[in-house]
C-alpha positions as CSV (number, residue, x, y, z in Angstrom):
1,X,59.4,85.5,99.7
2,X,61.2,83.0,97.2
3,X,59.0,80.2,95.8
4,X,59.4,78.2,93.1
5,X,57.2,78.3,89.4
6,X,57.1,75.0,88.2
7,X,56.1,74.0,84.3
8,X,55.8,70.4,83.9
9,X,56.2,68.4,80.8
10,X,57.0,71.1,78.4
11,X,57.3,69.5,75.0
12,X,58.5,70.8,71.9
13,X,60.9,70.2,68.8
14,X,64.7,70.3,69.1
15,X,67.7,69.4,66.6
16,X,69.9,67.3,69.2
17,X,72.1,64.5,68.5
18,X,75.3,63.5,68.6
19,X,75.8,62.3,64.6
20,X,74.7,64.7,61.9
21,X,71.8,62.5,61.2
22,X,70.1,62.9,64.1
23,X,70.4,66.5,64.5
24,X,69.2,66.8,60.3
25,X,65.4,66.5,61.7
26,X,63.7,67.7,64.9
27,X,62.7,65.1,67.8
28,X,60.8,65.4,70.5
29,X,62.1,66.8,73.5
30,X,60.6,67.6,76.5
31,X,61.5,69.7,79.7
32,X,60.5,70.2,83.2
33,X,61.5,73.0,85.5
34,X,61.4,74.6,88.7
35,X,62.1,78.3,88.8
36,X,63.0,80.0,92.2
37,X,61.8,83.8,92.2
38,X,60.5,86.8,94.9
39,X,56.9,86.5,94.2
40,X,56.2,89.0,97.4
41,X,55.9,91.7,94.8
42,X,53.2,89.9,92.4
43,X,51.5,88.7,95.4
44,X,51.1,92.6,96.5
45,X,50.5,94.1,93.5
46,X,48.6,90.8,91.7
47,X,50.6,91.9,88.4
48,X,51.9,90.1,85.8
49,X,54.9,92.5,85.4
50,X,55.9,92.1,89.0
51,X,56.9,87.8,88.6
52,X,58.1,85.6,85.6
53,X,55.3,85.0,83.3
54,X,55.6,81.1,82.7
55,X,54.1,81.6,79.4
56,X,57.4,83.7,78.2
57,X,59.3,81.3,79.3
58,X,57.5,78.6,77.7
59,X,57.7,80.8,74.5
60,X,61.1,81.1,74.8
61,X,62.2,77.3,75.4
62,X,60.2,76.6,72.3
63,X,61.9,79.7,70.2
64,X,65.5,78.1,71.0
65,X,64.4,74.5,70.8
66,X,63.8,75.5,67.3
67,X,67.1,77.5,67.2
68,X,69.3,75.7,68.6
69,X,71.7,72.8,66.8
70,X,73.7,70.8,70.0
71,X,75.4,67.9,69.8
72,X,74.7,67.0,73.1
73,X,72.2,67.8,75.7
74,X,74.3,69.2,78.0
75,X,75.2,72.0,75.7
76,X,71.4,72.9,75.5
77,X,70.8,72.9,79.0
78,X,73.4,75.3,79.6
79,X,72.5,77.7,76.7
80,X,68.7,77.3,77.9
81,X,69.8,78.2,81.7
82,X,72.4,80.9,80.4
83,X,69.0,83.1,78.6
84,X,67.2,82.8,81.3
85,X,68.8,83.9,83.6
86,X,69.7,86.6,81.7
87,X,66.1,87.4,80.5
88,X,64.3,86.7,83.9
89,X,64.8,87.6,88.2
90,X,65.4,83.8,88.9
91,X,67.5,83.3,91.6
92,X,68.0,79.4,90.9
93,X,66.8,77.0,88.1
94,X,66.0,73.5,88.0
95,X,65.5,71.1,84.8
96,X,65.2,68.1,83.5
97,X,65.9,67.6,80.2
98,X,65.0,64.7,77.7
99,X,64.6,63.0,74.3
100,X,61.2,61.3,74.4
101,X,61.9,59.0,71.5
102,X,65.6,58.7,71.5
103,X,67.0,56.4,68.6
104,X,68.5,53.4,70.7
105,X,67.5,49.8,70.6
106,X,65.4,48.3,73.7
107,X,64.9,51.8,74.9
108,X,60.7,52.4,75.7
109,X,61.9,55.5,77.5
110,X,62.7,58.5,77.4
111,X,66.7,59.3,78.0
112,X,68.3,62.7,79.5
113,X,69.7,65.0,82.2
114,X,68.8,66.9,85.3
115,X,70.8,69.8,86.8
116,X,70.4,72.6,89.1
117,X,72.1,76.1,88.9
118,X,72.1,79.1,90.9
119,X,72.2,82.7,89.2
120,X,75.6,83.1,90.7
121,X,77.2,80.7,88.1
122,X,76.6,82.8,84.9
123,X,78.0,86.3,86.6
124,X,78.6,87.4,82.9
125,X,75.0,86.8,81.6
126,X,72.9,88.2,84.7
127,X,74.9,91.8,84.2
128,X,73.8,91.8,80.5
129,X,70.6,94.0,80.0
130,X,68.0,91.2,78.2
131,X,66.6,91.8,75.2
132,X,63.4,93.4,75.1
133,X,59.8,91.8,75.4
134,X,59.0,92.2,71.9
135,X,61.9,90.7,70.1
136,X,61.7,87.6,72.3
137,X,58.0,87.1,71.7
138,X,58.2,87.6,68.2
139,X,62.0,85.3,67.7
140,X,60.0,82.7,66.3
141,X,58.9,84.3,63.7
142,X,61.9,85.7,62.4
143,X,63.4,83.8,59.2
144,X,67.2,82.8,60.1
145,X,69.8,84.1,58.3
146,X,71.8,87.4,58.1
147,X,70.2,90.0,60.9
148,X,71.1,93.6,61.1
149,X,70.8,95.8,64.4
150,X,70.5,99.5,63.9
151,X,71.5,101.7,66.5
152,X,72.6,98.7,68.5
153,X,74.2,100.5,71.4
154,X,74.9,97.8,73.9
155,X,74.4,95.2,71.8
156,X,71.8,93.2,73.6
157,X,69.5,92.3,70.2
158,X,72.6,91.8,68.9
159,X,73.7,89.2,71.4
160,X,70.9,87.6,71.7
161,X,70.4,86.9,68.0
162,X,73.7,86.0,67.4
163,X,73.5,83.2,70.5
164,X,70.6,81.7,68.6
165,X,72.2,81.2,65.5
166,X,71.8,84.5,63.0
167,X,74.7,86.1,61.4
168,X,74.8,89.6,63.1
169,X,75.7,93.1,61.9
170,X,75.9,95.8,64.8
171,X,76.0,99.4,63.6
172,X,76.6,102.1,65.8
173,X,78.0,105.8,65.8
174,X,79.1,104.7,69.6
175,X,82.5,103.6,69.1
176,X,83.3,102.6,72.7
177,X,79.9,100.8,72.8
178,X,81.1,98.4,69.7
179,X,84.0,97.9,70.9
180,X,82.9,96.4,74.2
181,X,80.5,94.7,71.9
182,X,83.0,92.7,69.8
183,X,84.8,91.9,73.0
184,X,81.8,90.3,74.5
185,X,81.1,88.2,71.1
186,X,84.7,87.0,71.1
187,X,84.7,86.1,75.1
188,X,81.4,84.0,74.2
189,X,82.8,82.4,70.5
190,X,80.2,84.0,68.6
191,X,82.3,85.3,65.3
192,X,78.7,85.5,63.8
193,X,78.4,88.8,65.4
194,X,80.3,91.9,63.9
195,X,80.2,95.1,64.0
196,X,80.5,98.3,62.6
197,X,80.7,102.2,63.4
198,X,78.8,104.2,61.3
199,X,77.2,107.8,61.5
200,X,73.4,106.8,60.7
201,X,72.7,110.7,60.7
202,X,75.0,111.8,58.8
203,X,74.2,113.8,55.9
204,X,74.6,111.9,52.6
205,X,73.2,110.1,49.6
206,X,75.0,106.8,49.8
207,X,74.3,104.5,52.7
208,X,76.6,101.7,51.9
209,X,75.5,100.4,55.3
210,X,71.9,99.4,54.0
211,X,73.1,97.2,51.0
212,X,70.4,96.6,48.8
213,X,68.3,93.1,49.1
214,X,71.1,91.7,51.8
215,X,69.1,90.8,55.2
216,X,66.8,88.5,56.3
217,X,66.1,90.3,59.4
218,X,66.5,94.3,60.3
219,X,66.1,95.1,64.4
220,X,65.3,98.6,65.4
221,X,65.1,99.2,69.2
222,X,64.2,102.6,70.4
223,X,65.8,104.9,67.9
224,X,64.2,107.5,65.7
225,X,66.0,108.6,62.1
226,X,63.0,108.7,59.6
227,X,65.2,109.6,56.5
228,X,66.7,105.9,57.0
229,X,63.0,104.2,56.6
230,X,63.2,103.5,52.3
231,X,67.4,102.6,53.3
232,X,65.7,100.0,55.5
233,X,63.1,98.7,53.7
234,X,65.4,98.6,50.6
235,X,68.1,96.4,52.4
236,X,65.9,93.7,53.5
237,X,65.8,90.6,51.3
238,X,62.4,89.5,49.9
239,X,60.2,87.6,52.2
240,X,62.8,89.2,54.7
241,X,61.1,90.6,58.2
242,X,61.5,94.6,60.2
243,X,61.3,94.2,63.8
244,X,60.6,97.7,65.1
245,X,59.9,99.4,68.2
246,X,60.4,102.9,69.5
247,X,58.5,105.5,71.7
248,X,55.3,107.8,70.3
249,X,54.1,110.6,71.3
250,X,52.2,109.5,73.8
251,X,55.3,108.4,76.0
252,X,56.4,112.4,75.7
253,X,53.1,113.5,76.7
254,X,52.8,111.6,80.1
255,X,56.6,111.3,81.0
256,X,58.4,113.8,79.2
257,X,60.6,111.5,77.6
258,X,62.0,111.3,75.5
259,X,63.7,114.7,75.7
260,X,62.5,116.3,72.7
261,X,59.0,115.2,70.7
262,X,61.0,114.9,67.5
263,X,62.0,111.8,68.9
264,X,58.5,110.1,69.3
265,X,56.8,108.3,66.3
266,X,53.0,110.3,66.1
267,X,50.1,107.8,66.0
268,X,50.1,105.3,62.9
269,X,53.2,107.4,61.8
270,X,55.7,104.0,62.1
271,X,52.6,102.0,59.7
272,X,53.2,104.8,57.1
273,X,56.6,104.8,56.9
274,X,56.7,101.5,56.3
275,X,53.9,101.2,54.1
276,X,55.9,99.4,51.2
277,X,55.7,96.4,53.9
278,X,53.4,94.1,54.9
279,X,52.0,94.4,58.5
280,X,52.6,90.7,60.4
281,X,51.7,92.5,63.8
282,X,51.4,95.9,64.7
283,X,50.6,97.2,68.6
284,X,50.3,100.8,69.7
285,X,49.8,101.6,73.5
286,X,51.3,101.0,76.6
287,X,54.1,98.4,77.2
288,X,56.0,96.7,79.6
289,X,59.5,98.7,79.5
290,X,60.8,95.2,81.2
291,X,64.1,95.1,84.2
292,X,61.3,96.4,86.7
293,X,61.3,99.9,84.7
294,X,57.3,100.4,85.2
295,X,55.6,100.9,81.5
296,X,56.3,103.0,78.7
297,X,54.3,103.8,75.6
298,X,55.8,102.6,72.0
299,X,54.7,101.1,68.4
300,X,55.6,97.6,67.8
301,X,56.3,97.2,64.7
302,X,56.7,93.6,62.5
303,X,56.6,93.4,58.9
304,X,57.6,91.4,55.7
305,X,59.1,92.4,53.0
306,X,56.7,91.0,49.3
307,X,58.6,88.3,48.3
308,X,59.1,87.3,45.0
309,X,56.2,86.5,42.6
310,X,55.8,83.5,40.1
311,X,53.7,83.8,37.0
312,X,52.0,81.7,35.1
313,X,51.0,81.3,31.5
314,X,48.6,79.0,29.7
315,X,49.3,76.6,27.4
316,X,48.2,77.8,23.8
């Protein structure tokens, strides 16, 4: 049963301009869309989880809106289409795109594009995994600069920060992994992504891979290690932010996964090992595991690093 979600005068801010000027402060921009999707299974079920939550995707328009830097609006449009279809089952997209308050003489408009796409014409973003629930919700909130992605397999953290502007480190022990990795940031022009192999579990006092005071942003998805929590903490700038998520117990209790308990954070355990951080949001419970994979139970995990402190003294 296709049908079609449609969000109607989206507005937000947005750096898009043709001269340098006009992209140095954001305008006013505003969108309208119409999203074809199956909505048979959230018309069974009467589930969030089973349709595209239009309040994501509004999340997420605003997130790159404020990431994004495009000379023209046809640029935007296509990286806007291009994440969500990579992030969400629609089968075709349609938008209109426009600057409310464009800078042109006799204009009392507003001035921009229309197109239409069908998921068939990005075959190389649809196969990509998306980036999880969490990370997108919280995007906005991350400052931009240098990101690192720990344990970053596939690469789909990686990816996605990189396509929105943050200089990204990938660090793996899964060679073959980082290697399709790189391919895929070269293929897609994003040099800001790099990566690197590394044994996280190795057994040693140097990590050279956590550098001291050097990121503005850290991404943990789903992996375990707790020796590398005060490696962690220690490499994030000040002021910079820990995105974490990973299973707890609870997950190993009711699904048996994963494998071994080891491998589960116990309740409250991810707040303590991060305890020289301060909490921005913390969630513990069940979550949507996203792709149509049911629910899972993890810790959600952002926090900010004390940034640095200004005294003052009297006059004598």
């Amino acid at each position: 049963m296709a049908n079609k979600i449609v969000i109607e005068r989206l507005e937000f801010q947005g750096r898009c301009g043709v001269t340098p000027e006009e992209r140095h402060h954001p305008q006013r921009l505003a969108i309208d869309l119409e999203l074809e999707v199956d909505t048979a299974p959230a018309a069974s079920s009467d589930h969030i989880a089973d349709t595209v939550d239009y309040a994501r995707v509004i999340d997420r328009i605003a997130s790159l809106g404020a990431a994004e830097n495009c000379a023209l609006l046809e640029t935007f449009a296509e990286r806007l289409l291009a994440a969500l279809f990579a992030e969400y089952p629609i089968e075709r997209a349609k938008l209109w795109l426009r600057k409310l308050e464009p800078p042109l003489s006799h204009m009392t408009g507003s001035v921009g594009i229309k197109v239409d796409r069908v998921r068939a014409a990005y075959p190389n973003h649809s196969q990509d995994p998306a980036p999880s629930r969490f990370l997108t919700q919280y995007v906005g909130r991350l400052p931009k600069g240098r990101a690192l992605d720990v344990a970053s397999g596939s690469g789909r953290h990686a990816l996605y920060l990189a396509s929105l502007g943050f200089e990204v480190e990938a660090i793996d022990r899964d060679a073959e992994a980082l290697f399709k990795l790189a391919t895929t940031a070269k293929h897609r022009n994003l040099p800001n992504l790099t990566v690197k192999t590394v044994d996280l579990e190795r057994a040693t006092d140097e990590r050279q891979e956590f550098p001291a005071n050097s990121y503005d942003v850290i991404v943990v998805s789903f992996y375990l290690h707790r020796p590398l929590f005060p490696w962690i903490v220690e490499a994030l700038r000040p002021n910079g932010v820990l995105l974490y998520e990973t299973f707890t117990i609870e997950n190993y209790f009711r699904h048996r996964h994963p494998r071994r308990w080891e491998f589960c954070l116990a309740h409250n355990e991810l707040l303590r090992l991060t305890s020289a951080l301060r909490v921005l949001s913390y969630d513990e419970g069940e979550h949507d595991a996203g792709s149509g994979r049911g629910s899972v139970f993890t810790a959600q995990l952002l926090a900010q690093k004390a940034g640095p402190t200004h005294s003052t003294s009297e006059s004598p």
